[in-house]
C-alpha positions as CSV (number, residue, x, y, z in Angstrom):
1,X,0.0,0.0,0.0
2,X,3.1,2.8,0.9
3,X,4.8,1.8,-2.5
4,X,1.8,2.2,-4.5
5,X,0.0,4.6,-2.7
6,X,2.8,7.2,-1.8
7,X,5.8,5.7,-4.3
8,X,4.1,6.0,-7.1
9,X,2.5,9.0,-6.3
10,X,5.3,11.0,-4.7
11,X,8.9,9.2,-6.3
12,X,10.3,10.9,-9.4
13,X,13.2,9.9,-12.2
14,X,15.3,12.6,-9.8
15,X,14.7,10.5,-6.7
16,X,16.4,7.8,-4.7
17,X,15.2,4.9,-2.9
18,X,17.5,2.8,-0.5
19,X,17.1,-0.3,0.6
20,X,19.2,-3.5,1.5
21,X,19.6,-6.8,0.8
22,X,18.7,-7.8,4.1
23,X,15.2,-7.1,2.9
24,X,12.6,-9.4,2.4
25,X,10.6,-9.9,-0.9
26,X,7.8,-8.1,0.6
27,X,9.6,-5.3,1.2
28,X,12.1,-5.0,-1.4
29,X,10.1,-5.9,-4.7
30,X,7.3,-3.5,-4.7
31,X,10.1,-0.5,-4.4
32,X,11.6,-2.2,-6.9
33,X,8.5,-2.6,-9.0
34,X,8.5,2.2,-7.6
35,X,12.0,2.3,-9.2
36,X,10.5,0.4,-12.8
37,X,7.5,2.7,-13.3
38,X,9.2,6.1,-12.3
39,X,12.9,5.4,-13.1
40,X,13.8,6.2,-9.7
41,X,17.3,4.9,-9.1
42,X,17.2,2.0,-6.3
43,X,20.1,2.3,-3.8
44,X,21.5,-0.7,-1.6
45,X,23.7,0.1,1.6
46,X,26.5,-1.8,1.4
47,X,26.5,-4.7,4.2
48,X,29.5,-5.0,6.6
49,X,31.5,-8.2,6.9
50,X,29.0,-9.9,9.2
51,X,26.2,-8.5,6.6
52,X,24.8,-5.8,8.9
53,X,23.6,-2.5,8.0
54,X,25.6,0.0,10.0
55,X,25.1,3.7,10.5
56,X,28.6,4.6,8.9
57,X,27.4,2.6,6.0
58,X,23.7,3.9,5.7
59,X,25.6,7.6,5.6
60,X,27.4,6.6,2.0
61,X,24.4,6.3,0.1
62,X,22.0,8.8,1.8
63,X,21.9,12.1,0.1
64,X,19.3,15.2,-1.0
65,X,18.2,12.8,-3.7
66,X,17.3,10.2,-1.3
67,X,13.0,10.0,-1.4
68,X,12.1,7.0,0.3
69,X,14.7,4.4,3.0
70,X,12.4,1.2,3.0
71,X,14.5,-1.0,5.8
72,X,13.5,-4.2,7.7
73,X,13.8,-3.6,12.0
74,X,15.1,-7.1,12.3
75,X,16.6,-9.4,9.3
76,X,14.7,-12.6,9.1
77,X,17.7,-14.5,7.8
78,X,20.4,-12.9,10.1
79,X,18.5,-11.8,12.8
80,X,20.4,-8.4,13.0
81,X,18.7,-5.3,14.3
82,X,19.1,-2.7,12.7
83,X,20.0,0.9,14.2
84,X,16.8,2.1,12.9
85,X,16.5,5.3,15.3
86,X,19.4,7.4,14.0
87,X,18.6,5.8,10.2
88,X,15.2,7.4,10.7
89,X,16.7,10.7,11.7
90,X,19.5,11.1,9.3
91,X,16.8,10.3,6.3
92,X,14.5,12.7,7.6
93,X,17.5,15.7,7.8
94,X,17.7,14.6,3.8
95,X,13.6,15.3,3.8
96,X,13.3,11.6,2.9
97,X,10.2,9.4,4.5
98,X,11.2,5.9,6.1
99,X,8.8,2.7,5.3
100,X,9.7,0.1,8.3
101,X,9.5,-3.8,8.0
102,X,8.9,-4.8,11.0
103,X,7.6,-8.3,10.5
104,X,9.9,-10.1,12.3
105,X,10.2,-7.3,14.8
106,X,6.9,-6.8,16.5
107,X,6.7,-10.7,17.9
108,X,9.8,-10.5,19.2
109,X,10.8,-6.9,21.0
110,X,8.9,-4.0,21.7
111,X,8.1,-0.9,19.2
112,X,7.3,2.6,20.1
113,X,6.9,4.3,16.3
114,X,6.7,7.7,18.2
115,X,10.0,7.4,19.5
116,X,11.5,6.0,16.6
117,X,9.7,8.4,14.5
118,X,8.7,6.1,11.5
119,X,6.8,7.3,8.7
120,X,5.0,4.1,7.9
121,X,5.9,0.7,9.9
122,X,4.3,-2.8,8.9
123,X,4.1,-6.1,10.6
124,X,2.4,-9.3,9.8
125,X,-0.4,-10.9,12.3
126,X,0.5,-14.8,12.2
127,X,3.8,-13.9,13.3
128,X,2.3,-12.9,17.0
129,X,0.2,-15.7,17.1
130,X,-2.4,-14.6,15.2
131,X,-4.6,-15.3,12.7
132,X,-3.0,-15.5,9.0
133,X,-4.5,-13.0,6.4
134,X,-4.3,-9.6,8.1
135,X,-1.7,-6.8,9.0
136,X,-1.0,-4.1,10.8
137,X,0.2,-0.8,8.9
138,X,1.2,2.3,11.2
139,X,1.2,5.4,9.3
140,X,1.6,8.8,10.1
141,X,-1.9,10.8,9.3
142,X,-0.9,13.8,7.4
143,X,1.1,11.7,5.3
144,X,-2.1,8.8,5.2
145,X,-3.9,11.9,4.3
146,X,-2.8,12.8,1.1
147,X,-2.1,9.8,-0.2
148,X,-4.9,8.4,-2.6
149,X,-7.1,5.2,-1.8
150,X,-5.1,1.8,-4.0
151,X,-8.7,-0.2,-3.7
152,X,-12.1,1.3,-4.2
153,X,-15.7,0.3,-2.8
154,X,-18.3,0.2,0.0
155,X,-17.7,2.7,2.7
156,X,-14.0,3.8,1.7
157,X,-16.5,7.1,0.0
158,X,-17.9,10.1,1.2
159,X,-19.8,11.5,-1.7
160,X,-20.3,9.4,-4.6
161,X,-21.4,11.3,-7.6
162,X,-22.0,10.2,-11.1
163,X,-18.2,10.9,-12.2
164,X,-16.4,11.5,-9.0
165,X,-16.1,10.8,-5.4
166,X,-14.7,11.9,-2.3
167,X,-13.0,9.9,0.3
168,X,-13.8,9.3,3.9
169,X,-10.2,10.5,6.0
170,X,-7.6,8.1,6.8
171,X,-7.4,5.1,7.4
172,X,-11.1,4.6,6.2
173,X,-10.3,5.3,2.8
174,X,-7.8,2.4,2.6
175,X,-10.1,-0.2,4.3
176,X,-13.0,-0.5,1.9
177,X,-15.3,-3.7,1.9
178,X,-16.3,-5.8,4.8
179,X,-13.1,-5.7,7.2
180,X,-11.4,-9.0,8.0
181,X,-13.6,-9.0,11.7
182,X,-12.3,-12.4,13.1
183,X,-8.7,-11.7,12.0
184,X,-8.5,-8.1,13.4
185,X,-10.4,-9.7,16.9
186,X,-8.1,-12.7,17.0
187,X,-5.4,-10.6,16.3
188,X,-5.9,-8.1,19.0
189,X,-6.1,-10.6,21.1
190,X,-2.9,-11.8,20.3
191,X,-0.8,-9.1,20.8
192,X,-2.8,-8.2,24.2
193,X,-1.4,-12.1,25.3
194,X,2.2,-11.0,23.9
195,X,2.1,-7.9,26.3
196,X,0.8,-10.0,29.4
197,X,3.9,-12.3,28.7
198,X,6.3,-9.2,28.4
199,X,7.6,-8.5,24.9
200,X,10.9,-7.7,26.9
201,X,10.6,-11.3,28.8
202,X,10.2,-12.9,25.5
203,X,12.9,-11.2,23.7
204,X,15.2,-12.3,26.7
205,X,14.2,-16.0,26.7
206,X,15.1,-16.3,22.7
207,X,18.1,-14.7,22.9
208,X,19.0,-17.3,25.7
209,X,18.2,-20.0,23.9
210,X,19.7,-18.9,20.8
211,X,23.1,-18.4,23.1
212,X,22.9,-22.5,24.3
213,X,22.2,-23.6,21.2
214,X,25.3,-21.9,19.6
215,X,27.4,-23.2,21.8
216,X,26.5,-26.4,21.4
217,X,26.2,-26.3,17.5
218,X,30.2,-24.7,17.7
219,X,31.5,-28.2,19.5
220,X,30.7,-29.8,16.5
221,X,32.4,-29.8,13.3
222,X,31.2,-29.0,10.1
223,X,28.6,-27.0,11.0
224,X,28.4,-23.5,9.6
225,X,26.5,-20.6,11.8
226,X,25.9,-17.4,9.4
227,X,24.7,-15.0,12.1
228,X,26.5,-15.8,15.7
229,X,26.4,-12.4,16.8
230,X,22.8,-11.6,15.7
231,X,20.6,-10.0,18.5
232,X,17.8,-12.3,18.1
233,X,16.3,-15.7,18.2
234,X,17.4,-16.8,15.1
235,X,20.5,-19.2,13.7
236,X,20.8,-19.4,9.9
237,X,23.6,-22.2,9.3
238,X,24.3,-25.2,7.0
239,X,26.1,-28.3,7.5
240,X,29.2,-28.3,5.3
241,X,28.4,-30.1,2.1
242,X,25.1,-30.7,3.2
243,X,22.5,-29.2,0.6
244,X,19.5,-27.7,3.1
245,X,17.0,-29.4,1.4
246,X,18.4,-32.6,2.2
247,X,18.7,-31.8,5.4
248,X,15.6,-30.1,6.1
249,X,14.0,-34.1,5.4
250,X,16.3,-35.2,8.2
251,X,15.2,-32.7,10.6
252,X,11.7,-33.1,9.9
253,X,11.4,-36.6,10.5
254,X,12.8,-36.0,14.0
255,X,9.8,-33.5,14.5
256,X,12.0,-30.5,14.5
257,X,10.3,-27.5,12.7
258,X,12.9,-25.6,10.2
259,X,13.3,-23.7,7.2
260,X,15.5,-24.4,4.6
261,X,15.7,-22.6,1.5
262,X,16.1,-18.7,0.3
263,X,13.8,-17.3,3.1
264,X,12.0,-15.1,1.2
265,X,15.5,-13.4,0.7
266,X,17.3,-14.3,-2.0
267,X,19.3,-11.1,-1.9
268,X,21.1,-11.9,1.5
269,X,21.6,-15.5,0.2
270,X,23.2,-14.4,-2.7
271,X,25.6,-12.4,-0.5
272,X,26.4,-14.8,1.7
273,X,27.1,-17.1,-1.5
274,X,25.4,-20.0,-0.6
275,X,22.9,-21.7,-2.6
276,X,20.4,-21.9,0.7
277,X,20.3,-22.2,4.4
278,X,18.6,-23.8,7.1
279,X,17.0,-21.6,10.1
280,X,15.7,-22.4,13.0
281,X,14.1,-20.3,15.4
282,X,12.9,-19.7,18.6
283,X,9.8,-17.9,20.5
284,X,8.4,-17.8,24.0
285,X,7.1,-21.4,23.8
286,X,10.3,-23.1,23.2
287,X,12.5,-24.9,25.5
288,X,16.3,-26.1,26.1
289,X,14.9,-29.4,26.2
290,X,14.0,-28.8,22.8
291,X,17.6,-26.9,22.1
292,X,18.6,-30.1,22.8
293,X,16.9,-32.1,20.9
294,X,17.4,-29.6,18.1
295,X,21.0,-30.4,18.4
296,X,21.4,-33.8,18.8
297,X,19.5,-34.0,15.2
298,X,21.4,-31.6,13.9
299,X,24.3,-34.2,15.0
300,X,22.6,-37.1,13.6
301,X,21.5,-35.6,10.2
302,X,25.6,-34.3,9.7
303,X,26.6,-38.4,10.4
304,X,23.9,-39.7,8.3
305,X,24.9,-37.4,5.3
306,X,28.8,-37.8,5.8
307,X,28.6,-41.4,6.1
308,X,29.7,-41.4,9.9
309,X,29.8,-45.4,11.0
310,X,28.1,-46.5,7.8
C-alpha cells in the first residue's frame, strides 16, 4: 500500500530509494516494482563483513536525492537489528520518508513508532500468534492523508457522484469492503497475550536459547553458523556439504520444525554465497529441552549425510 499509494505518487526519475539486501521480498520488490514505473534509481547500503547494515554505511548512500529508505527492523535471515532510530533521523534531515518492516520485529521486541519516529511501519499478524490473512500498517496521518485510496468500494467514499467521489479520512479510505472481523479480533487478542507475557521477557528468553544452542552447535564440526552475533532468536547455518533441502528431510522426520531454503531473501543468500540455508528459530514457547533435541539432530542428520559409521 506505501509503495503504490505514496511511491508511485510521490517518487520521481530525480529520486532515490534505498534499501538493502537484508530485505525481504515483501519489502524489497514493490520499491523495486516504484524504481521500474518512475525510473527512480534503487540504492543498496552496502552490508559489513557480518552483513549488517551499520550507520557509517547507511551515511554513503543517503543524500538530498534520497526520497524514500524502505528498511526491515530485524533481518529474518540474520536476525540483525538494525539501528533504525538514527537511520530514521538522518533520512528525515535529507527530507526523505522511512517505510519500516517490521515483521519479524513486533513478535519479538517491543516498538514505540513515536519514539522511533517512523513514517509508515508494517508487521504481519500470524507472526504474533495470530490469525493469517491480516496486518498491521502504522502510518503517520498527514502523510495517510494525502495519499490516494489503492482499492475502491463500499464505505471507503464520502460523496459518490456520477463521475467522481470523495473519500472518507484516513485510514477509512484504505479499508474499503467488509473488514477481516475475526482476523482483526483474534489478532488483537494476540498481541494483548504477547504484552501480558512481556515482549521484553520474550525477547530475553530467545536470545538465551539462541546463546545455548550456539554453543553447542560450535562443538561440533562441520557446522556453519551465518549469524552468531545476531541479536535475536534466530540461527541461519548449513552443514558443510550438506544441501538444506536434504537436510531439512532429516530434521523433519525428528519433528524439528525448520526452514531451509532462500527465506523469502534471496538477496542476502546471494551475499552470503550460498545456494540456501537452514534456520531455526525460537519464541516464548520453546525450551532447552527442545535446544537439545534440536541439536542432537542436527548431530545425527551431519553423520547420516557424511557417512559417519556407515
Amino acid at each position: 500500500m506505501v509503495a503504490t499509494s505514496y511511491g508511485l505518487n510521490n517518487v520521481t526519475s530525480e529520486d532515490e530509494i534505498i534499501v538493502s539486501e537484508l530485505e525481504h521480498h515483501s519489502q524489497v520488490l514493490p520499491w523495486q516494482n516504484v524504481a521500474n514505473i518512475t525510473k527512480a534509481k534503487l540504492v543498496y547500503v552496502p552490508l559489513d563483513k557480518e552483513g549488517r547494515i551499520t550507520i557509517e554505511n547507511f551515511k554513503s548512500v543517503l543524500s538530498e536525492k534520497t526520497k524514500v529508505v524502505a528498511i526491515n527492523y530485524v533481518s529474518n535471515v540474520m536476525g540483525y537489528v538494525t539501528p533504525l532510530k538514527e537511520i530514521i533521523e538522518l533520512a528525515h534531515q535529507q527530507g526523505a520518508v522511512v517505510s519500516v518492516d517490521a515483521a519479524q520485529a513486533a513478535p519479538h521486541m517491543a516498538i514505540d513508532v513515536k519514539d522511533l519516529d517512523a513514517d509508515f511501519l508494517a508487521f504481519s499478524g500470524h507472526k504474533m500468534l495470530g490469525p493469517t490473512g491480516i496486518g498491521v500498517l502504522y502510518g503517520k496521518f498527514d502523510l495517510l492523508q494525502k495519499m490516494p485510496p489503492i482499492e475502491f468500494g463500499g464505505d471507503m467514499n464520502d460523496n459518490v457522484n456520477k463521475f467522481d467521489a470523495s473519500w472518507k479520512d484516513a485510514p477509512y479510505k484504505f479499508e474499503t469492503g467488509t473488514p477481516p472481523i475475526a482476523e482483526a479480533i483474534g489478532l488483537g487478542e494476540a498481541i494483548k497475550y504477547l504484552q501480558n507475557v512481556g515482549l521484553e521477557n520474550i525477547k530475553q528468553h530467545e536470545r538465551d536459547l539462541k546463546k545455548y544452542t550456539v554453543a553447542k552447535l560450535k562443538e561440533m564440526d562441520d557446522i556453519i553458523i551465518y549469524n552468531e552475533a545476531n541479536d535475536s532468536g534466530i540461527i541461519s547455518f548449513n552443514i558443510e556439504g550438506v544441501h538444506p533441502h536434504d537436510a531439512i528431510t532429516y530434521f523433519d522426520g525428528d519433528n524439528i520444525c525448520m526452514r531451509a531454503g532462500h527465506h523469502c531473501a534471496q538477496l542476502i543468500i546471494k551475499w552470503l554465497n550460498v545456494v540456501a540455508t537452514l534456520r531455526v528459530s525460537f519464541y516464548l514457547y520453546n525450551t532447552y529441552e527442545e535446544c537439545d533435541a534440536f541439536v542432537e539432530s542436527c548431530r545425527q542428520a551431519r553423520d547420516f549425510f557424511k557417512g559417519v559409521g556407515f
